[in-house]
DSSP file (Angstrom, degrees, kcal/mol; ACC not computed):
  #  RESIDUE AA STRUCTURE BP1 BP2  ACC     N-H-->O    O-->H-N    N-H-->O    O-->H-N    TCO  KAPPA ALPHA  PHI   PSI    X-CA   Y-CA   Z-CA
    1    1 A X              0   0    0      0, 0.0    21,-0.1     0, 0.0     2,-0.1   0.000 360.0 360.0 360.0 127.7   13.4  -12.2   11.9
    2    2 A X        +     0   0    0     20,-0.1     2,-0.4    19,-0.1     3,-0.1  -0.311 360.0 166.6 -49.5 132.2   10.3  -13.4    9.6
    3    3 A X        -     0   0    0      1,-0.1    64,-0.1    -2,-0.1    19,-0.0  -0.975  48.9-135.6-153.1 141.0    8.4  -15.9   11.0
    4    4 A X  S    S+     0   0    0     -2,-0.4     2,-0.2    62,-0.1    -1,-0.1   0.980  94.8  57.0 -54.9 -63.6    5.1  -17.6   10.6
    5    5 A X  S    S-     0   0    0     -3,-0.1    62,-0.1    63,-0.0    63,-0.1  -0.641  78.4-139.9 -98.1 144.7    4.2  -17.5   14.6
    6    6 A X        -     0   0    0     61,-1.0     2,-0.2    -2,-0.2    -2,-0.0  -0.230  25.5-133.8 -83.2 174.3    4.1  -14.1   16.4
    7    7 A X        -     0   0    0      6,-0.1     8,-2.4     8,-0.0     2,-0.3  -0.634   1.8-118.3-117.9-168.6    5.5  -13.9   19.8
    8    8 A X  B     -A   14   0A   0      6,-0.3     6,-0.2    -2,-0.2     5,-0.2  -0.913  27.8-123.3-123.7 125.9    5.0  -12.7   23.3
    9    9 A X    >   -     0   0    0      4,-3.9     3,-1.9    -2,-0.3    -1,-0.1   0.043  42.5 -88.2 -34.7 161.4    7.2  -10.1   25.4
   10   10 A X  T 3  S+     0   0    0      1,-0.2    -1,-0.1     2,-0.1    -2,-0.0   0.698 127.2  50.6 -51.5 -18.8    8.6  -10.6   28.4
   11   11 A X  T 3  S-     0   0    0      2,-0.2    -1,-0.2     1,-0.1     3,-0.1   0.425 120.1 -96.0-119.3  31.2    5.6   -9.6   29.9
   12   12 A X  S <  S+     0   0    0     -3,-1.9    62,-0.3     1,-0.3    63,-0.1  -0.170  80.0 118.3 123.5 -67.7    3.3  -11.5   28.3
   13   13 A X        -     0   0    0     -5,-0.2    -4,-3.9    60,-0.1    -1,-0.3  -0.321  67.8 -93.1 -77.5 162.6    2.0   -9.6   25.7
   14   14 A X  B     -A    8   0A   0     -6,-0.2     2,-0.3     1,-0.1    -6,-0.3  -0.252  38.6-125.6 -69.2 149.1    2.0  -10.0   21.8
   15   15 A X    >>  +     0   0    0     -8,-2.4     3,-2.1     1,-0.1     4,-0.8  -0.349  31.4 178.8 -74.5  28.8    4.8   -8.3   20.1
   16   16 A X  H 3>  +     0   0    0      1,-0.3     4,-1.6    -2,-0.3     5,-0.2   0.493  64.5  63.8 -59.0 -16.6    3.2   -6.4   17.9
   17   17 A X  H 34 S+     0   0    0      2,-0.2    -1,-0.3     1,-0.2     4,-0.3   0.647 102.4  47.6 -98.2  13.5    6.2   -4.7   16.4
   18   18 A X  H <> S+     0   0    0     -3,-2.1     4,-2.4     2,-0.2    -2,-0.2   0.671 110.4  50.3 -92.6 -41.3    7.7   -7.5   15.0
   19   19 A X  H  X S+     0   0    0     -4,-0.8     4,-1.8     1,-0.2     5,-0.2   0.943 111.2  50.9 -79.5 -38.9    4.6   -8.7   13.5
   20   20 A X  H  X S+     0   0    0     -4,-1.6     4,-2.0     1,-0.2    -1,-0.2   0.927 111.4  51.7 -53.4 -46.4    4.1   -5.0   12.0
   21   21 A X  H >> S+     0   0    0     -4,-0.3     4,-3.3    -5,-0.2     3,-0.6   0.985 114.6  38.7 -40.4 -72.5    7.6   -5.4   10.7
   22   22 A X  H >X S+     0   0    0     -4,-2.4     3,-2.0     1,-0.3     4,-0.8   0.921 108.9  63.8 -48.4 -68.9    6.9   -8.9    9.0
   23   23 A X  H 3X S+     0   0    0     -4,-1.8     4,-1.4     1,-0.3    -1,-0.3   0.506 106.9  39.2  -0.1 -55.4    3.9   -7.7    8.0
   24   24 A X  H <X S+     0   0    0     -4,-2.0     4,-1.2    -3,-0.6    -1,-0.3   0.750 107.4  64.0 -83.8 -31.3    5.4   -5.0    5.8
   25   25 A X  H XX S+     0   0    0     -4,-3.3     3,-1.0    -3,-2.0     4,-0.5   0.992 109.0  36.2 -18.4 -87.7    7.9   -7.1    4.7
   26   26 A X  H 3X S+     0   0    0     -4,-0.8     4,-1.6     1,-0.3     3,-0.2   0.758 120.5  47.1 -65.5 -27.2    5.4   -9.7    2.9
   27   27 A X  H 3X S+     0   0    0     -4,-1.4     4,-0.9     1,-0.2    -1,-0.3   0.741 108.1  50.9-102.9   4.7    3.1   -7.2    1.7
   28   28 A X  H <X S+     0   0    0     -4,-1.2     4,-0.7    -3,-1.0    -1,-0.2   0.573 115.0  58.4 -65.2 -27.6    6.2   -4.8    0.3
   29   29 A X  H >< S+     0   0    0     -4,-0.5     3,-1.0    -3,-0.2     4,-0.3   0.999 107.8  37.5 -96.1 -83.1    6.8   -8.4   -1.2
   30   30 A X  H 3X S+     0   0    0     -4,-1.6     4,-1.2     1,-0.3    -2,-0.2   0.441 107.7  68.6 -56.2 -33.4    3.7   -8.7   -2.8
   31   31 A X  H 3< S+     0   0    0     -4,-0.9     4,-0.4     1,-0.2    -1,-0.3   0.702 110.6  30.3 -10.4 -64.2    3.6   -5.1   -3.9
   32   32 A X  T <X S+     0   0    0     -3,-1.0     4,-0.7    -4,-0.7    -2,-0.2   0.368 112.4  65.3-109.4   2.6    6.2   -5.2   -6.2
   33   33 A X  T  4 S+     0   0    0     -4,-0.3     5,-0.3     2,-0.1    -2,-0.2   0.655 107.9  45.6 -79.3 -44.9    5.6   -8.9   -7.3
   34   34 A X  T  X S+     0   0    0     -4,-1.2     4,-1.1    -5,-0.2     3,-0.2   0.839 110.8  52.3 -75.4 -13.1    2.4   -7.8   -8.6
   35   35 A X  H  > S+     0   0    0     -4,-0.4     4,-2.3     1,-0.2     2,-0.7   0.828 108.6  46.4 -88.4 -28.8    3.7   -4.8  -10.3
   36   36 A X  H  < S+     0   0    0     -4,-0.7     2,-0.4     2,-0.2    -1,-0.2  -0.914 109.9  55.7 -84.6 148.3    6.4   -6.4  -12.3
   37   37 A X  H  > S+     0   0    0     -2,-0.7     4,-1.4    -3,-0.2    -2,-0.2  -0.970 111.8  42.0 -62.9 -31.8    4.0   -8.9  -13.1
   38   38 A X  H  X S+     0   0    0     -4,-1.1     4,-1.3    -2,-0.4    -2,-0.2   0.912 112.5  54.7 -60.7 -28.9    1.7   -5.9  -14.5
   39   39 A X  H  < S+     0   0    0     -4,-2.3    -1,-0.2     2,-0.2    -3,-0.1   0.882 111.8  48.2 -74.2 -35.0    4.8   -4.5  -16.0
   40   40 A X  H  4 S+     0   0    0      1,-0.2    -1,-0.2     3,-0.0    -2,-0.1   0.742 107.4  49.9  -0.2 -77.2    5.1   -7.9  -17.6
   41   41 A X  H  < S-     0   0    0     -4,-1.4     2,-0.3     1,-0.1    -2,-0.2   0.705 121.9 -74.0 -87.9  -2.0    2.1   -8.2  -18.8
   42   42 A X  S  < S-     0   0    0     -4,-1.3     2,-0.5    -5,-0.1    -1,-0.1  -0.885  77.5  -6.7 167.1-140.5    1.7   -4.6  -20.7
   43   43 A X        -     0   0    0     -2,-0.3     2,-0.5    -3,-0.0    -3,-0.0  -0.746  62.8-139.9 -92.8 123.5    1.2   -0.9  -20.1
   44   44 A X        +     0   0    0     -2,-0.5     2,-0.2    -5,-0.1    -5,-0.0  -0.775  24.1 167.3-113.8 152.1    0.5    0.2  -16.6
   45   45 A X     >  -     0   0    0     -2,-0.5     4,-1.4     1,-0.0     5,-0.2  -0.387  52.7 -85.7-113.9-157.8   -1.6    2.7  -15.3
   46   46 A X  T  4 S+     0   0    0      2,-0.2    -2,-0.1    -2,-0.2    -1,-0.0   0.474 122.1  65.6 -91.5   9.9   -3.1    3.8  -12.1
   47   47 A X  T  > S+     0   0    0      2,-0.1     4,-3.4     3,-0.1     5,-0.3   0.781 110.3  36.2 -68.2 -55.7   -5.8    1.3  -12.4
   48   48 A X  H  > S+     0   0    0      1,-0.2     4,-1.1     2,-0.2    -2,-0.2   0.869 117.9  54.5 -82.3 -18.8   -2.9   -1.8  -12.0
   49   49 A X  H  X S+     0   0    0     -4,-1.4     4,-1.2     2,-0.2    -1,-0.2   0.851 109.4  46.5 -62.4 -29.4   -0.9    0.5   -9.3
   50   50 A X  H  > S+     0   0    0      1,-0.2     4,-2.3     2,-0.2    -2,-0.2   0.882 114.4  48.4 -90.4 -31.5   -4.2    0.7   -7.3
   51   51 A X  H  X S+     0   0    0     -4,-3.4     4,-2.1     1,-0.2    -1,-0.2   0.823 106.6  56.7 -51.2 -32.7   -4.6   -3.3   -7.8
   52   52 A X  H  X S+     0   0    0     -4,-1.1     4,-0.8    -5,-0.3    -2,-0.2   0.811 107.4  45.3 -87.5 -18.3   -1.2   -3.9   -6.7
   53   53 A X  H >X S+     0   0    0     -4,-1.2     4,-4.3     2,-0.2     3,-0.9   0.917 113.0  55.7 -83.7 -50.1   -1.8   -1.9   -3.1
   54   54 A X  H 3X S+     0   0    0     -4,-2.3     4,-1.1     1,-0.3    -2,-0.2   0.932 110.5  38.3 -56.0 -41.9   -5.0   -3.8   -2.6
   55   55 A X  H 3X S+     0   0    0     -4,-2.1     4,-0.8     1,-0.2    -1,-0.3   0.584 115.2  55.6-105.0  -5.9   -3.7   -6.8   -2.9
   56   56 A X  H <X S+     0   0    0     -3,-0.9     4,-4.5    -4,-0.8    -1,-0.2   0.821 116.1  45.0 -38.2 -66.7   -0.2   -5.4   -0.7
   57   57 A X  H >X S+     0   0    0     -4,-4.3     3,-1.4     1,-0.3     4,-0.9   0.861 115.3  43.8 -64.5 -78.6   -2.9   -4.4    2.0
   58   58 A X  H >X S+     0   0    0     -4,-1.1     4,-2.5     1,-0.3     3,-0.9   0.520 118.2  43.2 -15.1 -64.2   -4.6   -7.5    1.8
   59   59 A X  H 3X S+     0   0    0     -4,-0.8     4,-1.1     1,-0.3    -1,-0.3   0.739 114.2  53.8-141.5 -58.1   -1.5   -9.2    1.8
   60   60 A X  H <X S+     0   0    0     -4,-4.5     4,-2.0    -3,-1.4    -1,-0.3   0.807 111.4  41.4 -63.7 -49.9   -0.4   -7.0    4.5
   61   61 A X  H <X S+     0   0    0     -4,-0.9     4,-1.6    -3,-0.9    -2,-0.2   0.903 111.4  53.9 -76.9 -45.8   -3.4   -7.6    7.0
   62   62 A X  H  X S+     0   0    0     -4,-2.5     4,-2.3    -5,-0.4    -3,-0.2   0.827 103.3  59.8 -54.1 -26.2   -3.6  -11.3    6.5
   63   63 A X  H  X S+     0   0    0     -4,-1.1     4,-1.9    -5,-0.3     5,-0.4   0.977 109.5  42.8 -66.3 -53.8    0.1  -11.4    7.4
   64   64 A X  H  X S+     0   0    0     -4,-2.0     4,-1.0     1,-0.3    -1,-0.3   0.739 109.8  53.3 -75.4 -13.6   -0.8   -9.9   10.8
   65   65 A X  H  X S+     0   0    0     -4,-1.6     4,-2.7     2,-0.2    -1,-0.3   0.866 120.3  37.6 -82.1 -35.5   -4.0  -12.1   11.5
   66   66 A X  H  < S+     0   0    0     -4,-2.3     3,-0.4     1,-0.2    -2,-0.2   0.956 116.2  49.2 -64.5 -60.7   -1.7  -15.2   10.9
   67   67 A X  H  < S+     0   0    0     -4,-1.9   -61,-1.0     1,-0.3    -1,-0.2   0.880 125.2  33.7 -99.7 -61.0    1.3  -13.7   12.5
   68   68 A X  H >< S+     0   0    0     -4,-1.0     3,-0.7    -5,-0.4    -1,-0.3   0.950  85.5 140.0 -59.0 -58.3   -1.2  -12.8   15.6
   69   69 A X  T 3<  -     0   0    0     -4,-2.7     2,-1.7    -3,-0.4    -3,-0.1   0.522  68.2 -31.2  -9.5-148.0   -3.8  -15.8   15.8
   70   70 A X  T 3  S+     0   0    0      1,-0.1     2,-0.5    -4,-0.1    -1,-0.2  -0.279  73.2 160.3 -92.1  78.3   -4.9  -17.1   18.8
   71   71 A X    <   -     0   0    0     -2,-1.7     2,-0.3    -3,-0.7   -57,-0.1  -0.682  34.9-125.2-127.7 123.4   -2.6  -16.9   21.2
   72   72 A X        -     0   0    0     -2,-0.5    -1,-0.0     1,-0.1    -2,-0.0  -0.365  35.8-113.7 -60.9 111.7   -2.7  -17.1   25.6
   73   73 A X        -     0   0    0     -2,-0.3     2,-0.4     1,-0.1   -60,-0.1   0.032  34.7-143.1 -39.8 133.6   -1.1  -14.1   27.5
   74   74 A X              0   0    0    -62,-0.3    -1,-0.1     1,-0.2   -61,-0.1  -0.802 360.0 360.0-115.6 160.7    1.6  -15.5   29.2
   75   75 A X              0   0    0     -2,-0.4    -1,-0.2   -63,-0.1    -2,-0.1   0.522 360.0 360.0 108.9 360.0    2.8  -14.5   32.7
């Protein structure tokens, strides 16, 4: 399920495949927001495909520092 705050396993540790999940979610989200907005605004090339992945990764990495942030092993 999408969520802001990552979790913790049963054993403690971060969940890291949930947050990879979300992660891909929002930046698949952002991906294709920013390309129909290129598509929008005109003719696209492989200049605005190659903006629309940075700002996917971007999109994509931030997801996981939020999803992750600072959080105490439990157990």
């Amino acid at each position: 399920m999408l969520t802001v705050r990552g979790k913790n396993n049963e054993n403690g540790f971060f969940d890291w495949t949930d947050a990879v999940v979300d992660a891909g979610i929002m930046a698949g989200s952002t991906f294709f927001t920013a390309l129909g907005a290129m598509m929008a605004a005109g003719r696209i090339s492989l200049y605005e495909v190659a903006v629309c992945g940075v700002a996917g990764a971007g999109q994509f990495f931030l997801w996981l520092a939020i999803k992750r942030g600072l959080r105490p092993k439990e157990g």
